[in-house]
N, C-alpha and C positions, 0 to 999 in steps of 0.2 A: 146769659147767652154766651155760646164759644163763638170766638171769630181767630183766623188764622191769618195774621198781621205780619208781614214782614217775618216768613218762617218762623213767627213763635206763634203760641196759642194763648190769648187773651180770654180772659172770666170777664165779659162787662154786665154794668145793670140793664135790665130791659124793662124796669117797670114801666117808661112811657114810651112810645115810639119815639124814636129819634134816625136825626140823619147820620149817616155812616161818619160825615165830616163832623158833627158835634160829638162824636163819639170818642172819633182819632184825637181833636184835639183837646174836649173837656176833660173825658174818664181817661184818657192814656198817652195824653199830654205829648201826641206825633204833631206837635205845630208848621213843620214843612208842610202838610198842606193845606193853602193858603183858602179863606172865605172872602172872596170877590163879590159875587153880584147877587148870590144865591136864589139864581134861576137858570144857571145852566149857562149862561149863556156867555162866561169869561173865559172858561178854563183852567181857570186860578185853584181849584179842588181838586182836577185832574187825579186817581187814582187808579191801578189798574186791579181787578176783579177778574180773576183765571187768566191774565193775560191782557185783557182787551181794557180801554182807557173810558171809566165812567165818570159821570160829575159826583160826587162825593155830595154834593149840596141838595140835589135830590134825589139820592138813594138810600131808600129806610137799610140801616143798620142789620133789622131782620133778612133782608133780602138778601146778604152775603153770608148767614152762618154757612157751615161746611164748600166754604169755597177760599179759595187763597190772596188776600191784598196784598198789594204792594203801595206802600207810599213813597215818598223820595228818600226818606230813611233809609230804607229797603233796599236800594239799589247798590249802595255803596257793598262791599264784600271785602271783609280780612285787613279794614283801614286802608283797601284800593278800593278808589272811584270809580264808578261806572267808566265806560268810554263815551256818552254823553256827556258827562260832568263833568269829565276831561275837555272835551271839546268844545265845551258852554265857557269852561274857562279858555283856553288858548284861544278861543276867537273872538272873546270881551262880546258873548253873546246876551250880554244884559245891563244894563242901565239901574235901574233902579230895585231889580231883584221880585219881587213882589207876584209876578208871572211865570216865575222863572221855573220854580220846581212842577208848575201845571205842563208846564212845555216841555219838559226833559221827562215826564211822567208821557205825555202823549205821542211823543216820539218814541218815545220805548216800548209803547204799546203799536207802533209804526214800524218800528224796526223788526220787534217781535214775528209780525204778521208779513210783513215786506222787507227782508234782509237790506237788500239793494234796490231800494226806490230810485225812480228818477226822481229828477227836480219835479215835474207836472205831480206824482204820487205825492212827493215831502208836502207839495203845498195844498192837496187836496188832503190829506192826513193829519195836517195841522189847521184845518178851519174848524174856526169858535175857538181858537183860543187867542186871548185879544195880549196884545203887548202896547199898552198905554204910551209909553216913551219910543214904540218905533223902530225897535232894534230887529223885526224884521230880517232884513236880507242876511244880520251877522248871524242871527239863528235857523237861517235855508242850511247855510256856511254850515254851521255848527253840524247840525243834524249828519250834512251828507259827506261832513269829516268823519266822523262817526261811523256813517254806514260803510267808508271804504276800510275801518279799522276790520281786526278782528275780535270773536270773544263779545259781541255787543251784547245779549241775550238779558235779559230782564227778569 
């Protein structure tokens, strides 16, 4: 099966079903995104699929041939960082890391859809994805450093 990964086109195996997330990270070794709770329910797998932010944990690999992912790999462009990953760093928006590429994956799929959210948008854009350690408000911060940059696009 072709799947188109982070602007390239990937050959992986399909003989069994499998999830998109065991896919990225067993056959093609994209370990940025992270397996959390694998029920959906952390945001830790975050990937976006044409744009919009799925859980990676339960979505069959089949389900995305001829369509475009993006992992957190993917965001990065020409050795420059997103403008998320910029902003996750200047605002020490993470603690222990671990949630971090789910969040700056779902914001981008937030940014994508909503240039310029308000705060009430950021926070409703970012529910289910859980940040253990709490860092929270530095990642509101982060996001809507972000959205007032330019060039955000995912």
């Amino acid at each position: 099966m072709d799947l188109a990964i982070n602007g390239k086109k990937h050959t992986v195996a399909n003989d069994a079903p499998q999830m998109l997330l065991w896919v990225l990270r067993e056959q093609l070794s994209l370990t940025g995104t992270k397996y959390g709770c694998g029920e959906g329910q952390c945001g830790a797998c975050t990937v976006l699929v044409d744009g919009a932010p799925v859980r990676s944990c339960l979505t069959p690999a089949s389900a995305c041939a001829g369509k475009q992912i993006t992992t957190i790999e993917g965001l990065e462009q020409n050795g420059k960082l997103h403008p998320l990953q910029e902003a996750f760093l200047a605002c020490d928006a993470m603690q222990c890391g671990y949630c971090t590429a789910g969040m700056i994956i779902s914001a981008a799929g937030l940014l994508h859809k909503k240039p310029t959210p308000s705060h009430e948008e950021i926070l409703a854009g970012m529910q289910g994805n859980v940040c253990r350690c709490g860092t929270y408000p530095l990642i509101l911060d982060a996001i809507a450093k972000a959205a007032k940059g330019a060039g955000h696009a995912a």
